[in-house]
C-alpha positions as CSV (number, residue, x, y, z in Angstrom):
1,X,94.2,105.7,77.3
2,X,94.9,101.8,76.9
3,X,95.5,101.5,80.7
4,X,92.6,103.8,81.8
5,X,90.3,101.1,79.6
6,X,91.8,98.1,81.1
7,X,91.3,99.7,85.1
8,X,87.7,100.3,83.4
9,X,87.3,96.5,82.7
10,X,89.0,95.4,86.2
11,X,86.6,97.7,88.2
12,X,84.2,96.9,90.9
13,X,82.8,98.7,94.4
14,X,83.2,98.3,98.0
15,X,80.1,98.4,100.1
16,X,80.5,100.0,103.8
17,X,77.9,101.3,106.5
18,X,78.0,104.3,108.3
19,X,75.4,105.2,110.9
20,X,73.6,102.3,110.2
21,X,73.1,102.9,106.6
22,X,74.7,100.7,103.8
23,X,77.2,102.4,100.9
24,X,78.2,101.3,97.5
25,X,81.2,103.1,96.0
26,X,83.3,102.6,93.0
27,X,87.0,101.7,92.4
28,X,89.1,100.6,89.7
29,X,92.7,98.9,89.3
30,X,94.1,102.7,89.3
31,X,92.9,103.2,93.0
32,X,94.2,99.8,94.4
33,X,97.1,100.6,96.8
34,X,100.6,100.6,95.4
35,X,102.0,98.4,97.9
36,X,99.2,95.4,96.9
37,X,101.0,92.6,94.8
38,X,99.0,91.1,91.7
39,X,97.7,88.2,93.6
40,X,96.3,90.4,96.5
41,X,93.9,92.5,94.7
42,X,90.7,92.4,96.6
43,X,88.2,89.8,95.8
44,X,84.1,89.3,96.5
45,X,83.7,89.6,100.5
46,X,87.5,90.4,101.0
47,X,87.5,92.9,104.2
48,X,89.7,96.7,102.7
49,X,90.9,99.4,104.1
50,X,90.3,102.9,101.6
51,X,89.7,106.6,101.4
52,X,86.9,108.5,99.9
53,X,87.8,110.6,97.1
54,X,85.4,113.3,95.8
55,X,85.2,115.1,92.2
56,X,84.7,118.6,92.9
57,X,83.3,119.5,90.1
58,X,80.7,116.7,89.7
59,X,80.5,115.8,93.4
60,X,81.2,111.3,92.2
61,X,82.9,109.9,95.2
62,X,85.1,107.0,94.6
63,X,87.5,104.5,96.9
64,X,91.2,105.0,96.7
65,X,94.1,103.4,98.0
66,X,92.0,100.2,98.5
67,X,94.0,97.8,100.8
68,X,93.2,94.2,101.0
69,X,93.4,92.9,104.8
70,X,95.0,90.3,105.8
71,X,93.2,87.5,108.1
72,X,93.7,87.6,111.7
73,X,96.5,84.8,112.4
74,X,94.5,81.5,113.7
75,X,95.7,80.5,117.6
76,X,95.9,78.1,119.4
77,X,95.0,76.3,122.7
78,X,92.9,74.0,124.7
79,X,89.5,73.4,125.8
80,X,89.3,74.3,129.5
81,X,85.6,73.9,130.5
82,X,82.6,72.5,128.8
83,X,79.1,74.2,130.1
84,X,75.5,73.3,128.9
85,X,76.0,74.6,125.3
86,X,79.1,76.5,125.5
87,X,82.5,76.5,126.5
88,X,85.9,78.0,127.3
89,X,89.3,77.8,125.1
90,X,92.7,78.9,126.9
91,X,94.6,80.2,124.3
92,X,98.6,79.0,124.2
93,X,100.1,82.5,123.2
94,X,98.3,85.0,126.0
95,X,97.2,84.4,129.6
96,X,93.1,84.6,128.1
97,X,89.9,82.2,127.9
98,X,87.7,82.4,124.6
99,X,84.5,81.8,124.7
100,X,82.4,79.8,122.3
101,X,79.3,78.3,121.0
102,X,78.4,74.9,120.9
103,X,76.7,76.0,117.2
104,X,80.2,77.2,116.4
105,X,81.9,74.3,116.3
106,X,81.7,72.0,112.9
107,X,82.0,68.5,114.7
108,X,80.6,66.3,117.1
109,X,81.5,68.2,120.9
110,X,81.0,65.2,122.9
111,X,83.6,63.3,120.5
112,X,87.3,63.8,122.1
């Protein structure tokens, strides 16, 4: 009973949509994956993989095996064209061009 009360005081809920519509649904410490280490239980705005597990009897539906994601790796690469308000990025690792914004980028763009 001790460790069912202290998953009740580590508890919190995921929100997802589906067909357009937002979801709120509940997990505790109990339903966390068994693979996630103590310093990669899922925080506020963290992204998580999980099932839906339904009761039954009462029909409550909570998240289990909630798996925090890991960030995509960042790359790397140059600057290969500068338009009106956008640009081009080759990337180093992949024969590719990303796009971006001029709104995306934090610093001055005409500043080498």
């Amino acid at each position: 009973q001790e460790k069912f009360k202290s998953s009740l005081d580590r508890s919190g809920r995921i929100s997802y949509e589906q067909s357009g519509e937002c979801f709120y649904i509940p997990y505790s410490t109990l339903d966390l994956d068994d693979e996630i280490k103590p310093n990669q239980t899922p925080a506020a705005a963290d992204k998580v993989t999980f099932f839906i597990a339904t009761d039954k009897k009462t029909g409550h539906m909570w998240a289990t095996c909630v798996c925090k994601l890991e960030p995509p790796p960042m790359s790397q690469g140059v600057v290969c064209s500068l338009k009106e308000n956008f640009g081009f990025i080759e990337r180093a690792d992949v024969v590719r061009e990303i796009f971006f914004h001029y709104s995306e980028y934090a610093g001055n763009i005409a500043e080498p």
